[in-house]
N, C-alpha and C positions, 0 to 999 in steps of 0.2 A: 504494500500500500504506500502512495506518493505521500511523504509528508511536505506542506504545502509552506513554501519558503514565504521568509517574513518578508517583508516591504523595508526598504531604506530607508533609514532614520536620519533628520535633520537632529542636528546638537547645535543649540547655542551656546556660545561660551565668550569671553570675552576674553582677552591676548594684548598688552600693553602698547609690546614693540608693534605689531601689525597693526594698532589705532596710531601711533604715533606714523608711521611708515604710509597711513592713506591719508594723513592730514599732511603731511607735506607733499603728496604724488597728487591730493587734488588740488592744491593751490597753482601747482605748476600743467596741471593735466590741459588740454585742447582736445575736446571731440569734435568727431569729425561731421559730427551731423548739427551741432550747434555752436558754430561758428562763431567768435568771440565772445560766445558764454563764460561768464566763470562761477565755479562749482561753488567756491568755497565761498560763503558768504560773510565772512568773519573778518576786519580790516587787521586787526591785529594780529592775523597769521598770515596773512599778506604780507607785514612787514618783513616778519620771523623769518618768512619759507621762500617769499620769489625773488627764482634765479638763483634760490644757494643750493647746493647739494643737502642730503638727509641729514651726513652726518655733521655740517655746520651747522642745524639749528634742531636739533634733536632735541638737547636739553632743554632748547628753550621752550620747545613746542611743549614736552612733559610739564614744565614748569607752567605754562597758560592752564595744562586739563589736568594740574593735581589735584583740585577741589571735588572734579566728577569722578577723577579715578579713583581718590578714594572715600568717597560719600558710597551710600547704600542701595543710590537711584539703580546704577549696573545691574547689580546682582537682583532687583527688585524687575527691572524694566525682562533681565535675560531669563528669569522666570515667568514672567507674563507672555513673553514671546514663546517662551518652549512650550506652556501648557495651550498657549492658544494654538500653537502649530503643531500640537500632539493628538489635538481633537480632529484635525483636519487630512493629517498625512496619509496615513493609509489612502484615503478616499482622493487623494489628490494622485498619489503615483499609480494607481488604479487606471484615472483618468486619462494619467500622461502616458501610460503604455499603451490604451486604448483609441488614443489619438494618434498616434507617432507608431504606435508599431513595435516599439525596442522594449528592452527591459535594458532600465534604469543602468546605468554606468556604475555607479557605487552604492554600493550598501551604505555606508555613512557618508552623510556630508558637515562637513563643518560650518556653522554661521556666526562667523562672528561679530560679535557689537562695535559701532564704529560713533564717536561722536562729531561724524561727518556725514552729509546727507549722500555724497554719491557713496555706494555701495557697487563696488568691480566685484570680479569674483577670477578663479586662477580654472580652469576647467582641467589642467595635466593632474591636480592635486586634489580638485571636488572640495570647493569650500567657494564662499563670496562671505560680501559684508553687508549688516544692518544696522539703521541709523537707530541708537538710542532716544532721540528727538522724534523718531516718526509716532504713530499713533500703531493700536493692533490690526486694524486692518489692513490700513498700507503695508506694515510691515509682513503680512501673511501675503500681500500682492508682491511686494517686493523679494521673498524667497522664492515661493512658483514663478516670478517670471525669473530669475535668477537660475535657477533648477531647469528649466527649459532652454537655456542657452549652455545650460551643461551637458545635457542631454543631446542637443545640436552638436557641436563642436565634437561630442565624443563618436555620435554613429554618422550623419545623415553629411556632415557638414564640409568632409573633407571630399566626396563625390561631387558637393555643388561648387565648390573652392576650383574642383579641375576641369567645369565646365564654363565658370564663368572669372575666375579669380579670385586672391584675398576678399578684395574691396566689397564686389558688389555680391559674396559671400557672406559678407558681415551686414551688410544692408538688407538682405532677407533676412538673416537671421532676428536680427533688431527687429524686424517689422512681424515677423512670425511672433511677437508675443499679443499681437490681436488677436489670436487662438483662444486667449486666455479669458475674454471677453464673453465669446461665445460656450467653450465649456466647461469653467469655472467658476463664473464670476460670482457663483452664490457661495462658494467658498469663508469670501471675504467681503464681499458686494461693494464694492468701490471697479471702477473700471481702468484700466492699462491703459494710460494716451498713446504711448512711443516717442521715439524722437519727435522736434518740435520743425523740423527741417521738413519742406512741401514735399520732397522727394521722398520720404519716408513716410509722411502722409500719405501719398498718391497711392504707394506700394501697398500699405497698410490696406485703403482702401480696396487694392486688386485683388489682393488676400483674402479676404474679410467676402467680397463678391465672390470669387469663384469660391470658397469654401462653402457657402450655404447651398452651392449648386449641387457639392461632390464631398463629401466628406471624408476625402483618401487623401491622407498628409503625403506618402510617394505621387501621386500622382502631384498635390500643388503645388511640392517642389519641384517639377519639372517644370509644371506649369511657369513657374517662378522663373525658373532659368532663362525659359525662351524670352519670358517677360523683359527680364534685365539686358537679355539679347537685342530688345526692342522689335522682338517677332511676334507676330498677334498672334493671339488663343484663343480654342472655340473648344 
């Protein structure tokens, strides 16, 4: 008789050096899809962090988040996170292998708290970051869409990579979290915008239309490809 494997587990936890480590990579970060945005919203780590390297303004960057690092909010907020994202998991990776087709890349993934709003994530290693500032829903939006760009990069993503490139590889990818909209969103009931860039809107919308037509994620990534090809689809 099969005994029936568990579902991958998110852990949240929280990691000094790797909060210190995204608050100085977002002050300095440029994405590519919002163009002279800047992430970090904080002037005073502006000062600290741009243009210097990590380890010139390390200290000081610790020295600005001693008060949060070591107050009781962490350990308070990364418990609200795990229990709210422990009611939800299963029934989410459920959903993402029933959408996609794959079975999950990792058994564990790491989430770490970050008290910076963008939250990266490392896809070779299975982990991203969550903002301590966010609220629980975003935050339960912000790990599934996260977990989905994991998921990307590890099965689907290196065949679209060789049909269309890095670039307009990572451009679906991004846009492939309007997925999220249509078969999660009661998960956490808040909705996934995506990039704020028209090109990634436009995509989003191609996505979002041919999905309600067909509901076979291989096929929409083809579909996707010719799309970025600028070849029509029927």
């Amino acid at each position: 008789m099969k005994t029936k494997q568990a579902m991958p587990r998110v852990i949240f936890t929280f990691d000094k050096e790797k909060d210190l480590f995204n608050n100085w990579e977002t002050v300095n970060y440029e994405s590519r899809w919002d163009k002279g945005v800047r992430f970090n919203q904080i002037p005073e780590l502006e000062k600290i962090c741009r243009g210097k390297s990590f380890e010139e303004c390390k200290d000081e960057v610790e020295k600005f988040w001693s008060q949060v690092h070591n107050s009781v909010l962490i350990g308070n907020v990364r418990k609200a996170y795990q229990d709210s994202w422990n009611a939800i998991n299963d029934e989410y990776f459920r959903r993402l292998e029933k959408v996609t087709g794959n079975k999950f890349p990792f058994r564990r993934i790491t989430a770490y708290l970050t008290t910076q709003t963008r939250c990266p994530y490392n896809f070779k290693e299975g982990y991203f970051f969550c903002s301590i500032f966010s609220n629980i829903p975003r935050a339960l939006l912000t790990s599934g869409h996260e977990l989905m760009h994991l998921d990307f990069h590890n099965y689907d993503g290196k065949d679209v990579e060789k049909g269309i490139g890095k670039d307009k590889a990572s451009d679906i990818k991004e846009a492939l979290t309007v997925l999220l909209n249509f078969e999660f969103q009661d998960l956490w009931f808040v909705d996934d915008r995506g990039k704020s860039s028209s090109e990634q809107q436009e995509l989003r919308d191609y996505i979002a239309q041919e999905w309600r037509k067909d509901r076979n994620y291989k096929k929409l990534l083809d579909k996707c490809i010719k799309y970025a090809k600028g070849k029509e689809t029927r």
